[in-house]
Backbone as a ProteinNet text record, in pm:
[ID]
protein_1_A
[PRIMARY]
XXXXXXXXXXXXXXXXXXXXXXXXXXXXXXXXXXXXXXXXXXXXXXXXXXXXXXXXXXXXXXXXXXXXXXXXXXXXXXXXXXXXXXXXXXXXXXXXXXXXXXXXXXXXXXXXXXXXXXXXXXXXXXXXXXXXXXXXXXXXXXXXXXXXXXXXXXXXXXXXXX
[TERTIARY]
7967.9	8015	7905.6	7967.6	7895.5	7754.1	7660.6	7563.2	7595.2	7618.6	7733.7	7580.5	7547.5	7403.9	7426	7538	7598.5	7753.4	7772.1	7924.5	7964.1	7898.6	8003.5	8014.5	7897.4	7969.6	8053.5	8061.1	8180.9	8322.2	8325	8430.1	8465.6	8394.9	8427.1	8480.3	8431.8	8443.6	8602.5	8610.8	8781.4	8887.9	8828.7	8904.4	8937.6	8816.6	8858.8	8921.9	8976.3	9036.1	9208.6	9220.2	9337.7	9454.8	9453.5	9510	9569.7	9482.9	9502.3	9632.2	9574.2	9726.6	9830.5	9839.1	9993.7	10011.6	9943.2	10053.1	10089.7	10076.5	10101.2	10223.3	10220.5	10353.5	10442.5	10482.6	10572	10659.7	10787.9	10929.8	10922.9	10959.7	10919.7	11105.4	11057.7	11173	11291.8	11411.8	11503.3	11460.6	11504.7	11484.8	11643.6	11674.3	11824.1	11784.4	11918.2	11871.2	11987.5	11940	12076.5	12204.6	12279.9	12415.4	12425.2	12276.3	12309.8	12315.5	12295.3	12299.9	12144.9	12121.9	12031.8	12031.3	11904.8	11897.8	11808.8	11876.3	11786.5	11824.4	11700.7	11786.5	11730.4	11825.9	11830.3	11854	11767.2	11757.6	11750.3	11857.4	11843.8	11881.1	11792.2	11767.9	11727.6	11887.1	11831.8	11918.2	12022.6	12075.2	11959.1	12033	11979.2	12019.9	12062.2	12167.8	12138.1	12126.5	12109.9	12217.5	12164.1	12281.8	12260.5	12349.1	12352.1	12442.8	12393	12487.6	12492.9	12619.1	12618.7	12758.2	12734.6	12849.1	12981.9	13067.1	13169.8	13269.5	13405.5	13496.6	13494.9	13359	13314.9	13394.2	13433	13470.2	13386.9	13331.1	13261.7	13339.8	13230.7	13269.3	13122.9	13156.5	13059.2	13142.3	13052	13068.1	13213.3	13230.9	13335.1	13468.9	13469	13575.2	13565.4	13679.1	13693.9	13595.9	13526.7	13529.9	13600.4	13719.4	13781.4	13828.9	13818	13856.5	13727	13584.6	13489	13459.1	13429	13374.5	13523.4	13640.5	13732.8	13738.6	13591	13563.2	13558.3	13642.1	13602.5	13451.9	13384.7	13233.8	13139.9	13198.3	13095.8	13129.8	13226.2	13250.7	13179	13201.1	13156.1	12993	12950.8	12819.5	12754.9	12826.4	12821	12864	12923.8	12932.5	12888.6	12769	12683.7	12537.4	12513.2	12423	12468.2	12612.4	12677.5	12669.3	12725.1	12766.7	12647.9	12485.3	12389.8	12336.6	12376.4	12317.6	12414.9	12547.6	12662.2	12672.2	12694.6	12776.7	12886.9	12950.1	13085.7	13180.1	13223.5	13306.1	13230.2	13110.3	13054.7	13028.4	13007.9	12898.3	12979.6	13031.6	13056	12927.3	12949.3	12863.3	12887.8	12854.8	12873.4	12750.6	12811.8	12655.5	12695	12606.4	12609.2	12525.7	12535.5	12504.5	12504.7	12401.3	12378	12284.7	12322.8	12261.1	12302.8	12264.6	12301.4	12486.7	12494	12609	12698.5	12768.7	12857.5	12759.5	12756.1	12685.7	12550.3	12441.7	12314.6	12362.9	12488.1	12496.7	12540.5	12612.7	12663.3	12521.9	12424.7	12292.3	12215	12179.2	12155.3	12175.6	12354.8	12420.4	12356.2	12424.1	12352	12200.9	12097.4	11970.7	11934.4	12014.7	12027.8	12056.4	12161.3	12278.4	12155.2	12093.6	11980.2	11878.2	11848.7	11691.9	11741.5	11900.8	11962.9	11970.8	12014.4	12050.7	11942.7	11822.4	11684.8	11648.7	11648	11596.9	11681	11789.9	11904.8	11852.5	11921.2	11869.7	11736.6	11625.9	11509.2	11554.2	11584.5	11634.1	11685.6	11784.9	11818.8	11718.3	11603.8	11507.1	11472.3	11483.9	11421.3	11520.8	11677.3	11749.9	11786.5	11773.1	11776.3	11635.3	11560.8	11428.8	11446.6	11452.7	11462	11635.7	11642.5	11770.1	11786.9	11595.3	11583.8	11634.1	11681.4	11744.2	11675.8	11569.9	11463.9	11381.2	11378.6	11297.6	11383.8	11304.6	11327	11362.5	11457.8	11439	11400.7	11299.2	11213.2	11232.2	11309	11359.5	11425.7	11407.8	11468.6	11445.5	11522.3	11557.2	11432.4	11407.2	11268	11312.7	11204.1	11246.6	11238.2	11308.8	11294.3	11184	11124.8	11018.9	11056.7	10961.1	10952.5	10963.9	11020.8	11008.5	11098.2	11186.4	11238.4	11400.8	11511.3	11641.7	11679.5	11581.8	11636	11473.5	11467	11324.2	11192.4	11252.8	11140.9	11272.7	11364.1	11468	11434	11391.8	11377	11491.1	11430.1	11563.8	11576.2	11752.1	11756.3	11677.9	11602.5	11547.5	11626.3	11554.1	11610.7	11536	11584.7	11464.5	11463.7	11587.8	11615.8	11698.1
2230.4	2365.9	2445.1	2515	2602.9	2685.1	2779.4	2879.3	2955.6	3047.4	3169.4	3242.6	3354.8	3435.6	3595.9	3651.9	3815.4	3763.4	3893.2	3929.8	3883	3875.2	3801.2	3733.7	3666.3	3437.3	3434.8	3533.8	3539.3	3562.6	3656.8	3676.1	3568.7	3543.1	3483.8	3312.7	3260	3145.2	3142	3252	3310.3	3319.7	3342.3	3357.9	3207.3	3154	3048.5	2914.3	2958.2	2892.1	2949.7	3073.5	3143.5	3006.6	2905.2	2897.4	2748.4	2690.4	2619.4	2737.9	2825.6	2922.8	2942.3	2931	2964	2863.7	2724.6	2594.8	2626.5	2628.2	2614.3	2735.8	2884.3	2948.6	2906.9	2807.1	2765.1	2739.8	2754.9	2742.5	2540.3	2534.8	2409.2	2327.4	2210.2	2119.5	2063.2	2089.7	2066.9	1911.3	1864.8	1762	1710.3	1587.2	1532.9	1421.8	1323.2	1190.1	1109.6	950.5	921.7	978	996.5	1104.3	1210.2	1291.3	1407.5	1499.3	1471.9	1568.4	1590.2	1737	1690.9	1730.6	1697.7	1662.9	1746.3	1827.1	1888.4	1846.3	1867	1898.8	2019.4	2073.1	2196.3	2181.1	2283.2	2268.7	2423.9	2410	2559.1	2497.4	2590.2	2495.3	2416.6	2318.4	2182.5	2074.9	2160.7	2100.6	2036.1	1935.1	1859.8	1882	1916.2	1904.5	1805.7	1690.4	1641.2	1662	1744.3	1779.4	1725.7	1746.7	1713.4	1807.9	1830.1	1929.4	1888	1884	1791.2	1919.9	1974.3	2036.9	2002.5	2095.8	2067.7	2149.8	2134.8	2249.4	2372.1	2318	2417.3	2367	2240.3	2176.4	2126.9	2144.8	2111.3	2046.3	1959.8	1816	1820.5	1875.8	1741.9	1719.4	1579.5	1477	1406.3	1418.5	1341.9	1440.9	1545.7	1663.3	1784	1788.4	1952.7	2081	2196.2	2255.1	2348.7	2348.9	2455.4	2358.4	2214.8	2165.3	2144.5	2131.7	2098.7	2238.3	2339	2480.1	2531.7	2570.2	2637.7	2779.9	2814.6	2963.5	3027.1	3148.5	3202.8	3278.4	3325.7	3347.1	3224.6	3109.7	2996	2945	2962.3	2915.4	3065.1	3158	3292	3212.8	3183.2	3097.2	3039.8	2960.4	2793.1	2870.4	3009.4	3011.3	3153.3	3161.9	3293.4	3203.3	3147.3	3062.6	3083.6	3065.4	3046.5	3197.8	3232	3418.7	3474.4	3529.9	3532.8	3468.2	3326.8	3315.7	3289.3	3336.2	3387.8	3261.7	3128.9	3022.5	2993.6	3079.6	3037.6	2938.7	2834.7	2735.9	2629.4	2643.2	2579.7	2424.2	2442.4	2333.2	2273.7	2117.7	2024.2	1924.5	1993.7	1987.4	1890	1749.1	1638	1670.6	1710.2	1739.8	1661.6	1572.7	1505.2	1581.4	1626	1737.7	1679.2	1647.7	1624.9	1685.3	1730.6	1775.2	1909.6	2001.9	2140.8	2154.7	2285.9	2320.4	2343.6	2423.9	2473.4	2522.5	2661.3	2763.2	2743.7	2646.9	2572	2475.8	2413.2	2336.5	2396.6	2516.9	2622.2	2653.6	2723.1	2769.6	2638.5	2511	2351.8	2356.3	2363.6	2285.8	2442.9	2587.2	2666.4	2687.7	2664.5	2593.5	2514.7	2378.4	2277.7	2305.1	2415.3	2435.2	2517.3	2603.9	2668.8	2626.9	2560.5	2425.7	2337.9	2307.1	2208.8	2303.7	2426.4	2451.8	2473	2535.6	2605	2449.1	2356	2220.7	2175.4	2201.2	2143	2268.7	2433.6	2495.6	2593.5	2583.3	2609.7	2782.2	2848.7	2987.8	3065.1	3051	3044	3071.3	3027.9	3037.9	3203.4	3254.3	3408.2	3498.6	3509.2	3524.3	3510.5	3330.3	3268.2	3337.6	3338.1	3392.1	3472	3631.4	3734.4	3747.7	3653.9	3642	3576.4	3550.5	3476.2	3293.8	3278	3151.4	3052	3090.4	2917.5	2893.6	3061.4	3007.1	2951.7	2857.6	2772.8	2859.3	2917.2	2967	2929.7	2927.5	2830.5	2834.9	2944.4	2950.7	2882.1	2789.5	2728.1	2762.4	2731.6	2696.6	2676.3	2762.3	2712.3	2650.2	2538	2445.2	2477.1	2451.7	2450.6	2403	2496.9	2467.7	2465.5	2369.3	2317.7	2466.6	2446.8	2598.4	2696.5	2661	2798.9	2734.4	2817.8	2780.7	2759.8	2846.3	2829.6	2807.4	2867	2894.4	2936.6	3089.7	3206.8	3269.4	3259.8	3326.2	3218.5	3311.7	3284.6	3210.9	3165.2	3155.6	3241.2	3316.8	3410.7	3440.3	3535.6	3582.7	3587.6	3567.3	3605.6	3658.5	3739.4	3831.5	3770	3734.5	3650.9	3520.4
12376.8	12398.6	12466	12547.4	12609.2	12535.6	12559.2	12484.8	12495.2	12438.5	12459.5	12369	12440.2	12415.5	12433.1	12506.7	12536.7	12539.9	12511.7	12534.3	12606.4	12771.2	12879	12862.6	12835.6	12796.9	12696.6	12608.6	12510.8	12579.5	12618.6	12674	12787.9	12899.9	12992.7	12944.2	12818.6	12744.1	12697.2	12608.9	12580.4	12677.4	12809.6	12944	13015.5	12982.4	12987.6	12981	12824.4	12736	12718.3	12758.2	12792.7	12838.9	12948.2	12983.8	12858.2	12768.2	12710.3	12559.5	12531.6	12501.9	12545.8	12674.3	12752.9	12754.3	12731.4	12703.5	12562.5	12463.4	12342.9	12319.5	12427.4	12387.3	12461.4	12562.2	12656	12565.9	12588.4	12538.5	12512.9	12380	12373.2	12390.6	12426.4	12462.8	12363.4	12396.6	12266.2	12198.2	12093.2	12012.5	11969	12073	12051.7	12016.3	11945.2	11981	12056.4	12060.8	12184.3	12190.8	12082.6	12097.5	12146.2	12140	12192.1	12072.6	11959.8	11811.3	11811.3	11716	11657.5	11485.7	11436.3	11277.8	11199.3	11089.1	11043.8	10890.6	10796.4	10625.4	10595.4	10478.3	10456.2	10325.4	10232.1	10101.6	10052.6	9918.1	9842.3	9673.4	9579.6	9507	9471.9	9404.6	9353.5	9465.9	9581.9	9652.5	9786.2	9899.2	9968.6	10080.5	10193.9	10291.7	10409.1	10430	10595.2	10730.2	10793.5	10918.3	11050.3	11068.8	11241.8	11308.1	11428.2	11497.3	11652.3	11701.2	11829.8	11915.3	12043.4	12116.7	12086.2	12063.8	11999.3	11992.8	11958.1	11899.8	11753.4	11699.6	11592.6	11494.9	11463.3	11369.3	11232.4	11113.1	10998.2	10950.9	10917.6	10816.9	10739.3	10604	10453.2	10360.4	10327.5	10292.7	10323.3	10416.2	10459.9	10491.5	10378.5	10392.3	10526.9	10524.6	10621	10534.7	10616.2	10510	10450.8	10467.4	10390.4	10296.2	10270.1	10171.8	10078.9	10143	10010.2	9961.4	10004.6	10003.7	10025.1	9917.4	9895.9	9910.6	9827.9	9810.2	9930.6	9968.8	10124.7	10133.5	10059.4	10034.4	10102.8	10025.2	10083.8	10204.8	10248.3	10384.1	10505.6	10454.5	10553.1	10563.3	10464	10441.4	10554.8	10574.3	10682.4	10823.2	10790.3	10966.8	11005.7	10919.6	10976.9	11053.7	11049.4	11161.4	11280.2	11318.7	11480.5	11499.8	11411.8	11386.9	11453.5	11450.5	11443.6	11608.7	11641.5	11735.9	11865.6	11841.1	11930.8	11978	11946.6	11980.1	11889.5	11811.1	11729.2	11803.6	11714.5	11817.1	11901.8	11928	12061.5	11977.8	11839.5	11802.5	11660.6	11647.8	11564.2	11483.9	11337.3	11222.2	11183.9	11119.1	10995.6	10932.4	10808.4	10676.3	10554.5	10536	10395.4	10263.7	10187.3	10114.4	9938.9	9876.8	9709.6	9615.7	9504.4	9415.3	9396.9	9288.2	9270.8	9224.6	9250.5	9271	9394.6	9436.5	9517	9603.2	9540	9621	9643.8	9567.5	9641.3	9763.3	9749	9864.2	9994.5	9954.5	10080.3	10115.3	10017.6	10091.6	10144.6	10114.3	10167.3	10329.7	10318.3	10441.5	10590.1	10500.9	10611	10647.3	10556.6	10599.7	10730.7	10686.2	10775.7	10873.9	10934.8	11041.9	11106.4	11031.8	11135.4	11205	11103.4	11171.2	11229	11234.3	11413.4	11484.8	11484.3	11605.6	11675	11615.3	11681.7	11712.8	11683.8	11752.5	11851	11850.8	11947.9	12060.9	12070	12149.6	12093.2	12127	12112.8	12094.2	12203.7	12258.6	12178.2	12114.9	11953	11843	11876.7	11761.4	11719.2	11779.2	11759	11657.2	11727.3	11656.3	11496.6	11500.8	11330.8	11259.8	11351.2	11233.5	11173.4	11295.1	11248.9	11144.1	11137.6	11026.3	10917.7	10886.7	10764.1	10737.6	10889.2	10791.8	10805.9	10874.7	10908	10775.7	10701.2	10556.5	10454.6	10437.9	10273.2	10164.3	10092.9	10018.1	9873.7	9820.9	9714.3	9608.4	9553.3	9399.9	9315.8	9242.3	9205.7	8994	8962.6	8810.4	8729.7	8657.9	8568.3	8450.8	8426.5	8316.5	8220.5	8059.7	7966.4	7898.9	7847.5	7727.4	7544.8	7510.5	7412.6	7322.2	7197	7122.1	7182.4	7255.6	7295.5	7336.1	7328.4	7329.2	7505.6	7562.8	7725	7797	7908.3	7944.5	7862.7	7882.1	7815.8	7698	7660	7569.1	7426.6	7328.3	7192.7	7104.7	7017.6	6927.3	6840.7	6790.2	6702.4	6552.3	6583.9	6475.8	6332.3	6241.1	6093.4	6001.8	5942.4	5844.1	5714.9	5711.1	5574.1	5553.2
[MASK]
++++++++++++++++++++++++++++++++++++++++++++++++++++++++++++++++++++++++++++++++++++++++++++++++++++++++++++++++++++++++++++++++++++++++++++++++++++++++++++++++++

């Protein structure tokens, strides 16, 4: 490395290195594989989601079902299609998500996880949108375990005076 001894060699060193930064913010290259999908998992909870998302008629499929047949609830389905909602391709893009563990509504939050981290890998451009919309984070909360001495978590067992 250079001797950097005044400000200018400081600076002029930083200037120099400038251009190794504008590679690193360049719009980075989508991530498909031979089909043409790409793959994300998505987790809320204790659920799992592995997705794929490939151009399409905006058709969802997990685990094998339609989703208005696995996700009945109209809540959890508004769920799964605020990702498209958000980054204005509704319709454009056909989902297969295999989805285990948790409940319902961990797997609705799972599968829309997943649906965000494909699409920002499928179209990169997209990415700004999903952020500022929370959905690229993990949301980490999950269930605290039961301890020894106690009926739930942190909840006692009923007191008695007598």
């Amino acid at each position: 490395m250079a001797d950097i001894k005044s400000l200018d060699d400081l600076k002029s060193a930083v200037a120099g290195s400038a251009p190794a930064a504008a590679e690193a913010a360049a719009p980075k290259a989508p991530v498909r594989d031979s089909l043409g999908r790409s793959y994300a998992t998505g987790k809320r909870k204790d659920a799992v989601a592995r997705v794929w998302v490939k151009p399409g008629s905006g058709k969802v499929v997990v685990n094998g079902k339609e989703m208005a047949v696995y996700f009945a609830r109209p809540v959890l389905q508004m769920i799964l299609k605020q990702p498209f909602q958000i980054a204005n391709v509704e319709g454009q893009f056909d989902v297969y998500a295999t989805v285990a563990g948790g409940g319902l509504s961990g797997q609705a939050g799972a599968v829309k996880h997943g649906i965000s981290k494909a699409l920002q890998l499928y179209e990169p451009s997209l990415r700004p949108a999903l952020k500022a919309a929370g959905f690229l984070t993990r949301d980490s909360r999950v269930v605290e375990r039961k301890k020894y001495g106690k009926r739930k978590a942190r909840r006692s067992f009923q007191f008695s005076k007598r």
